[in-house]
N, C-alpha and C positions, 0 to 999 in steps of 0.2 A: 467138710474135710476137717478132720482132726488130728494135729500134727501133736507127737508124743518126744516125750524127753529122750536121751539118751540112746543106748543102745539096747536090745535083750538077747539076756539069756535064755538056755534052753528053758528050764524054770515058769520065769517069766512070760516067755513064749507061751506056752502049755498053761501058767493060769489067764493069761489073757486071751486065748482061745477057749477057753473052758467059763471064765464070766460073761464072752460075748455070745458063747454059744455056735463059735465059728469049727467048721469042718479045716478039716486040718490037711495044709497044702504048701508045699514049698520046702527047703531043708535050708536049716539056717547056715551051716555050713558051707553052702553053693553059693558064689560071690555073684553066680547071674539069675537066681529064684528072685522073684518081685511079688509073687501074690502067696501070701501064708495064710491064707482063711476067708470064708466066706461063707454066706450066713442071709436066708430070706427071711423076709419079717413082713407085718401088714400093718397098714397106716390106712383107717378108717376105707377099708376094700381094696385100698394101692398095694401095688406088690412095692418092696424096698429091698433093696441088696444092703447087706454092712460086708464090709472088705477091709483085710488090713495088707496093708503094703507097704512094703521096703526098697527106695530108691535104691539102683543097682550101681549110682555112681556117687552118692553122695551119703550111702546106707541110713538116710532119713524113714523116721517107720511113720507112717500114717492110716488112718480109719477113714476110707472113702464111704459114708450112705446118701446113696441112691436112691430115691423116689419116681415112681413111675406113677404118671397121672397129675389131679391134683388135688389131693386131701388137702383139707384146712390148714393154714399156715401151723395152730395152734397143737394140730396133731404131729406135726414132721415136725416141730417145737420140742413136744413132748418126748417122742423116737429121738430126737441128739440128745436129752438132756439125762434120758435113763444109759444110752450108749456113754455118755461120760459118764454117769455116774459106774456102772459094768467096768473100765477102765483103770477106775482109782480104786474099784475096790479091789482090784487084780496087783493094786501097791504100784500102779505105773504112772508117772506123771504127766501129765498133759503141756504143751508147750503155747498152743493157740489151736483156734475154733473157726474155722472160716467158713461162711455160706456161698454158695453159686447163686 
């Protein structure tokens, strides 16, 4: 899970949808939308979701990815560290990085 700075704008929204490569879902406007984007990827034959979300009561936005199966630590390693890197290049800041 990757918990991001601040709040976004439309903007923002749409370039960070657009470096993660997420399908566009949710309206930022709607105080009870929780999922704006989602997005399948493959980790060494695993399927992986990347997800962003917006707490509906605390409007915290986060990067949930998902991994199904169990690819090599070093590859779902590599899948977070390009998903960060897709993030900051979208000009959003990251706040902390946590693994399940």
């Amino acid at each position: 899970m990757i918990i991001l700075t601040g709040s976004l704008s439309h903007f923002t929204l749409d370039q960070l949808r657009s470096a993660l490569g997420l399908g566009a879902v949710g309206r930022l406007g709607d105080d009870w939308d929780e999922l704006f984007g989602e997005a399948k990827r493959t980790v060494s034959g695993a399927s992986a979701n990347v997800e962003l979300w917006r707490d509906v009561d605390s409007h915290v936005w986060r990067i949930d990815v998902e991994v199904a199966g169990d690819p090599p630590d070093s590859d779902v390693q590599s899948l977070l560290t390009a998903v960060r890197a897709e993030v900051e290049a979208a000009g959003v800041q990251i706040a902390s990085v946590f693994r399940r």
